[in-house]
N, C-alpha and C positions, 0 to 999 in steps of 0.2 A: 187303589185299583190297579191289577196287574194289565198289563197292555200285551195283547197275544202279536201282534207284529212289529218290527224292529220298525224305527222313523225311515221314509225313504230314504236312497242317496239326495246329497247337494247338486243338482240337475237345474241350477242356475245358468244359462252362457253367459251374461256377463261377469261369471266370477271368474270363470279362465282367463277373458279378453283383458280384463282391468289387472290382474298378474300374470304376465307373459315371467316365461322362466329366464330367468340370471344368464349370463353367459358361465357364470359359476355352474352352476346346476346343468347346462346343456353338457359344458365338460367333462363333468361330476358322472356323467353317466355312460355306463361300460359300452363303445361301440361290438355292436353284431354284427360279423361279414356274414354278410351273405354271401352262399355258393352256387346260387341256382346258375349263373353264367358266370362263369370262372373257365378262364385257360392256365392249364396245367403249367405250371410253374417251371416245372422241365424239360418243355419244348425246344428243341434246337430254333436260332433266328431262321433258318433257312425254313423249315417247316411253317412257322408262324407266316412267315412273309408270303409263300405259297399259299396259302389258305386267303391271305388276305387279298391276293391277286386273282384268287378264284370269286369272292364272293364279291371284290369289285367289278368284275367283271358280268355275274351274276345281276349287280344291283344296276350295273350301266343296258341291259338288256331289258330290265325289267323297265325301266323307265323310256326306254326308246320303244318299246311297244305300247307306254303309256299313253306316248304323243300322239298317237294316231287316234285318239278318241278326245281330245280337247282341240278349242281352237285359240287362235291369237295370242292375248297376255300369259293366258296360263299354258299355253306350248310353248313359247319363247321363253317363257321360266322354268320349265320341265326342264328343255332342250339346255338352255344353262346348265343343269344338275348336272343334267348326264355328262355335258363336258366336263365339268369338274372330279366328277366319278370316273372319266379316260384317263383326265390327266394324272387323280391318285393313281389309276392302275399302271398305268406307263412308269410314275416315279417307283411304285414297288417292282414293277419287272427291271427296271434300272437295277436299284439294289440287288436282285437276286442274280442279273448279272456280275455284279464286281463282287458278289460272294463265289463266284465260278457254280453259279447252282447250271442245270439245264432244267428244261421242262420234258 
């Protein structure tokens, strides 16, 4: 007897779980970059380092206007971030001093 439709797929879960792939096989297979966020490879350090003094700056505003609508644990931990988001911005404005940038 002719059969008009092929067998399903194997749509078992335990057959993936019980063979997890080889670290041979994880290597074995060609990495894909992705490019959706990628910075341009030719960027001067000074440009990089501007950009990233802006959006630390950016992300330390965002989070101090956060504060004002949480209380206690979770502002005291907010209020943490944001400091450590000053102090990245402060180390990169460092750097873009000793590269003699100005703003």
């Amino acid at each position: 007897m002719f059969k008009v439709t092929p067998n399903p797929p194997d749509t078992d879960p335990t057959s993936a779980a019980d063979h997890p792939p080889s670290i041979a096989d994880i290597k074995a297979t060609p990495r894909k970059i992705c490019t959706l966020f990628t910075v341009h490879p030719e960027l001067d350090i000074e440009t990089l380092l501007a950009y990233a003094c802006e959006s630390l700056a950016s992300a330390n505003v965002m989070a101090t206007d956060l504060v004002d609508h949480l209380e206690d644990g979770s502002r005291n931990a907010l209020l943490g971030i944001a400091q450590v988001i000053m102090l990245g911005e402060l180390a990169v404005n460092r750097a873009l001093d000793q590269l003699g940038c100005s703003e």
